[in-house]
C-alpha positions in Angstrom: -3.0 13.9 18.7 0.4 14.8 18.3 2.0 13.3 21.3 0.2 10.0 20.1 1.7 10.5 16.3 5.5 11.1 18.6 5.0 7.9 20.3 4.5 5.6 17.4 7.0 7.4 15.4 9.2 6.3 18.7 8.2 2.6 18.0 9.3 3.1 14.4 22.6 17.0 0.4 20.0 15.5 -1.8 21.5 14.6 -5.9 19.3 16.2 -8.8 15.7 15.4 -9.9 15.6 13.1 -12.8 12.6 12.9 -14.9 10.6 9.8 -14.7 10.4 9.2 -18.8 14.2 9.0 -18.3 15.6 5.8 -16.5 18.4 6.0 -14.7 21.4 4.1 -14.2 22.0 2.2 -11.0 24.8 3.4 -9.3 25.3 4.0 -5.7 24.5 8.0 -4.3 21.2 10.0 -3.2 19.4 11.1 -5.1 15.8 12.5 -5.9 13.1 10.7 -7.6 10.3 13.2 -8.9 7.2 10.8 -9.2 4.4 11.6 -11.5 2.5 13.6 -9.2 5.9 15.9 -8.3 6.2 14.7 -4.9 10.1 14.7 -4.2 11.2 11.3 -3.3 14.1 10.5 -1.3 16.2 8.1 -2.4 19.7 6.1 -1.5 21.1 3.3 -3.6 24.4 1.5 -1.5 25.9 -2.0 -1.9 25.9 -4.3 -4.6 24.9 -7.1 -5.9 20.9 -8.7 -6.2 18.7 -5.3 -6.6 16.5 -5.0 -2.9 14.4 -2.5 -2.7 13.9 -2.0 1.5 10.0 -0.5 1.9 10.2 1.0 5.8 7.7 1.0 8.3 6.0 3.4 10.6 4.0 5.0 9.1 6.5 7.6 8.5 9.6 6.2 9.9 11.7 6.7 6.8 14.1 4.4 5.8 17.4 6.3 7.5 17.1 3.8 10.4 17.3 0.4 9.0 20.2 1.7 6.9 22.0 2.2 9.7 21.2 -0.2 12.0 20.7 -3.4 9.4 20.9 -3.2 6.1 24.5 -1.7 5.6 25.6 -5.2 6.6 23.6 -6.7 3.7 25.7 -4.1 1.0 28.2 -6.4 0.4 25.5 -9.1 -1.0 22.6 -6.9 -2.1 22.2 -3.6 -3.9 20.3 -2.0 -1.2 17.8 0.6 -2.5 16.8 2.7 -0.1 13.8 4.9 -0.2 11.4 7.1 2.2 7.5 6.9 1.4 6.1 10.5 0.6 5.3 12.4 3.4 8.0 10.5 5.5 11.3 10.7 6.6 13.7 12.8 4.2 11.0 12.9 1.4 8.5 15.2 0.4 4.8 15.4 1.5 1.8 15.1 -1.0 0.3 18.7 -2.1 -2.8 16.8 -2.4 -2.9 14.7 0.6 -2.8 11.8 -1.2 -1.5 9.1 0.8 -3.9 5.9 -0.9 -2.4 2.9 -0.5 -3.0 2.6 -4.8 -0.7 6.0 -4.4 2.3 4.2 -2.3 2.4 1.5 -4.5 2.1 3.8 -8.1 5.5 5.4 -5.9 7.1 2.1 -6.0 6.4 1.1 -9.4 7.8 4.4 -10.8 10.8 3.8 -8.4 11.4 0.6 -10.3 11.2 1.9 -13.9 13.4 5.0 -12.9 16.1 2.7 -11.8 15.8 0.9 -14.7 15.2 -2.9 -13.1 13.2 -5.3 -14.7 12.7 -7.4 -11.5 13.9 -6.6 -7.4 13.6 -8.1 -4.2 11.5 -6.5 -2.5 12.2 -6.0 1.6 9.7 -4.7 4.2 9.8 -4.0 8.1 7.0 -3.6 10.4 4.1 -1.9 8.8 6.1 -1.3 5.4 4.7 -5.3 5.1 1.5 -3.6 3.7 2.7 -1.8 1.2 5.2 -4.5 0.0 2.4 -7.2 0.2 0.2 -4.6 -2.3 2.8 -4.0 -4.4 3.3 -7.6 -5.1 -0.4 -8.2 -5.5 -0.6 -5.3 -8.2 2.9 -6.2 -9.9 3.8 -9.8 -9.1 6.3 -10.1 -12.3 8.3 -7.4 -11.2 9.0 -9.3 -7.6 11.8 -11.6 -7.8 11.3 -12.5 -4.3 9.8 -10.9 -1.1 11.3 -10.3 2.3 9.2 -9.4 5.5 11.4 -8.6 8.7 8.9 -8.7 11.9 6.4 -7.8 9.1 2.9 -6.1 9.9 -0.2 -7.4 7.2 -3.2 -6.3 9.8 -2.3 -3.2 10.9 -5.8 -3.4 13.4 -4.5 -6.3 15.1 -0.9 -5.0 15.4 -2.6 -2.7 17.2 -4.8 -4.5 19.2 -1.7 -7.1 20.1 0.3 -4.3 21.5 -2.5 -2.9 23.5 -2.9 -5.9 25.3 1.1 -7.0 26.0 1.5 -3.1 27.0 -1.0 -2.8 29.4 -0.1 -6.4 30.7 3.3 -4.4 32.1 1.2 -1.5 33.9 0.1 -2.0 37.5 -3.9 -2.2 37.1 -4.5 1.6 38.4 -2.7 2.9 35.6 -4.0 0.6 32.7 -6.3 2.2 30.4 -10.6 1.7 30.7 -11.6 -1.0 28.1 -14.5 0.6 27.0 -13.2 3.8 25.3 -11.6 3.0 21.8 -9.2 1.3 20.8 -6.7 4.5 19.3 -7.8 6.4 22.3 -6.6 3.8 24.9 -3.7 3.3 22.9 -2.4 6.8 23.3 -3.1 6.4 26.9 -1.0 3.5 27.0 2.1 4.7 25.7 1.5 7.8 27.9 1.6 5.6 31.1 4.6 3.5 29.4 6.4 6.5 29.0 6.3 7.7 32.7 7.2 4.3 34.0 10.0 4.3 31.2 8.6 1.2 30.0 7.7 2.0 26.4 10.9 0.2 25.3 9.7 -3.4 26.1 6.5 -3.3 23.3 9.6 -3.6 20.4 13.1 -3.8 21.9 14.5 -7.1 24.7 16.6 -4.0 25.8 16.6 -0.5 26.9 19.8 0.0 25.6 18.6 -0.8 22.2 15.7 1.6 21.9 18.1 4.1 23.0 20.7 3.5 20.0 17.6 3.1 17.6 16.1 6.5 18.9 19.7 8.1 18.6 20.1 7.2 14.7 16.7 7.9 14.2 17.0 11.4 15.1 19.8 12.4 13.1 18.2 13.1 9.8 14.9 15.2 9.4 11.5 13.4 9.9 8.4 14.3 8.1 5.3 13.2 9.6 2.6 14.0 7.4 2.0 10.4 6.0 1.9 9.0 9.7 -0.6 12.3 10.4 -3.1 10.9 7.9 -2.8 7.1 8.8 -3.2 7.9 12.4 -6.4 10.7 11.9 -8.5 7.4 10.2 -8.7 9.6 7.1 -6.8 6.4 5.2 -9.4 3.2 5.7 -7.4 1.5 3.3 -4.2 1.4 5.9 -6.8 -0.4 8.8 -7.3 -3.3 5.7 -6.3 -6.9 6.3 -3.6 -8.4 3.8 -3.2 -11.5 4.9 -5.6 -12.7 2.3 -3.9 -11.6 -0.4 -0.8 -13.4 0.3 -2.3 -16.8 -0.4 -1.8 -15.7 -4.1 1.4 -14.6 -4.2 4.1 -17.4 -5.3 7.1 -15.5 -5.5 10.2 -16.6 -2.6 8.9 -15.1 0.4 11.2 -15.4 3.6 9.4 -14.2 6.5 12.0 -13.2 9.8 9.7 -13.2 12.7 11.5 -12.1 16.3 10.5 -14.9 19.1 8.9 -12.4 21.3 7.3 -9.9 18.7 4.2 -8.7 20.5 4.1 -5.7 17.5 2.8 -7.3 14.0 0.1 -9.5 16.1 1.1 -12.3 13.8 2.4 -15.9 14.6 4.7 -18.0 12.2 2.2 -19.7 10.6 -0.1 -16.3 10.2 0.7 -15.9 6.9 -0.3 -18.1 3.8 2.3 -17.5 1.0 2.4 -20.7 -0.6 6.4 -20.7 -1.3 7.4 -18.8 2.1 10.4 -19.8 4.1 10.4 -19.0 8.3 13.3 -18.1 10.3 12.1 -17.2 13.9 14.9 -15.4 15.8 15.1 -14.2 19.6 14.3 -10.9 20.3 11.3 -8.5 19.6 10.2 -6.5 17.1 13.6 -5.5 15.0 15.5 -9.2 14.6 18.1 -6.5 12.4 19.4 -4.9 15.6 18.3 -8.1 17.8 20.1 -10.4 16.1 22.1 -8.8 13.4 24.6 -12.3 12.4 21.8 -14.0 12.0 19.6 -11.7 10.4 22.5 -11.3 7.6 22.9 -14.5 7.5 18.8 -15.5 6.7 18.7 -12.8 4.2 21.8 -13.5 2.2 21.1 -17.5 2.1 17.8 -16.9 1.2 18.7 -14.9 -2.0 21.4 -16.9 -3.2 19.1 -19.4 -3.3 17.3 -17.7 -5.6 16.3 -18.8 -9.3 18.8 -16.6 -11.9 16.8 -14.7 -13.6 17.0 -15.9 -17.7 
């Protein structure tokens, strides 16, 4: 079980605590958001500019990644708020186990009101596109605008679409039997894409890049308790299906979808947000490393566009 948590993490000092009834103000640094549950949040505020909060992917990626490989480029537009999820990354893990998506979104809300914003923009990669699609449900004034890069709203057919372009790249004696289930033969795939040093092709057009990805990646600490508890099935909530809900959301949604993504098992026109702008890009399943010019340049035209807030 923990090789198979290894190989979707693959695909994927600290300032004071500052109590929540206490906003504070937003200036650039790290520093440590102590949520209402005490669970120690990491968190690093760069750039300036439109407040954008950046909700990472995963599970349990952390947010060190994107930083580095994407969203420093957008600091001199945005003010990038950069967090990692409990139990993920450079953060803390839940005494309780409590991982609920209600949980991950109460984190975000409280991340909000510590900073002190009334509204944000609120960014999401990969399978962060849950969480960012919930939080927007549960608190659709405090959106300005939403962002989905190569987003994930149906985890179970994420899944399921990259089962079937992985084992499309293995010679048939080495593809997994279709009758055993479906995490089961997923962990055997990525265990026959990792001997034929394949495992790059299900997110990145180029070795090369999973390599540099992999490299930043490791340089901070990684906790994996919140991708533990997604990946045991002990989280039904996180196998849910949110493309529904985004038929009512009405805030500016831009949605960056990479040409070639066989990750988020979504198309274009998968989701229904009734004011949502498309930009598809060449490339896979991170258009921020892919195509980083253009990425930028989607991202900051989109929000200047914006309506100014009264």
């Amino acid at each position: 079980m923990r090789f198979l948590f290894a190989c979707l993490l693959f695909l994927t000092g600290l300032g004071q605590s500052i109590a929540q009834t206490k906003p504070a103000t937003l200036t650039n640094g790290a520093t440590t958001l102590l949520t209402s549950d005490s669970v120690k949040l990491f968190v690093q505020v760069s750039g300036k500019g439109t407040p954008c909060v950046f909700v990472h992917g995963g599970p349990g990626a952390g947010s060190y990644s994107f930083e580095k490989l994407g969203g420093n480029q957008l600091e001199d537009q945005l003010r990038m708020v950069y967090f990692d999820q409990r139990g993920s990354g450079r953060s803390a893990s839940s005494a309780r186990k409590d991982y609920s998506m209600a949980r991950m979104v109460q984190d975000l809300e409280e991340l909000r009101q510590h900073l002190g914003l009334e509204k944000w923009v609120v960014m999401a990669h990969s399978f962060g596109g849950t969480i960012a699609t919930a939080y927007a449900t549960q608190h659709p004034e405090r959106v300005q605008a939403l962002v989905l890069v190569n987003g994930v709203l149906n985890p179970t057919a994420s899944l399921e679409s990259m089962l079937q372009y992985g084992t499309s790249l293995l010679p048939t004696a080495a593809q997994p039997n279709p009758a055993l289930p479906l995490m089961q033969r997923f962990g055997m795939l990525m265990g026959a894409l990792q001997q034929q040093k394949l495992a790059y092709q299900l997110q990145y057009s180029a070795d090369s890049l999973a390599t540099r990805a992999s490299r930043v990646s490791r340089a901070v600490p990684a906790n994996q308790d919140f991708a533990a508890q997604v990946f045991s099935g002990r989280l039904p909530d996180y196998g849910q299906d949110y493309v529904p809900a985004s038929a009512q959301l009405t805030m500016p949604t831009l949605v960056i979808v990479g040409q070639d993504d066989r990750t988020t098992g979504a198309t274009p026109q998968t989701f229904r947000f009734p004011k949502q702008q498309v930009v598809v890009l060449p490339g896979k399943h991170n258009s921020f490393l892919e195509q980083p010019a253009r990425f930028k340049q989607a991202v900051v035209s989109f929000v200047q566009k914006l309506p100014r807030k009264s």
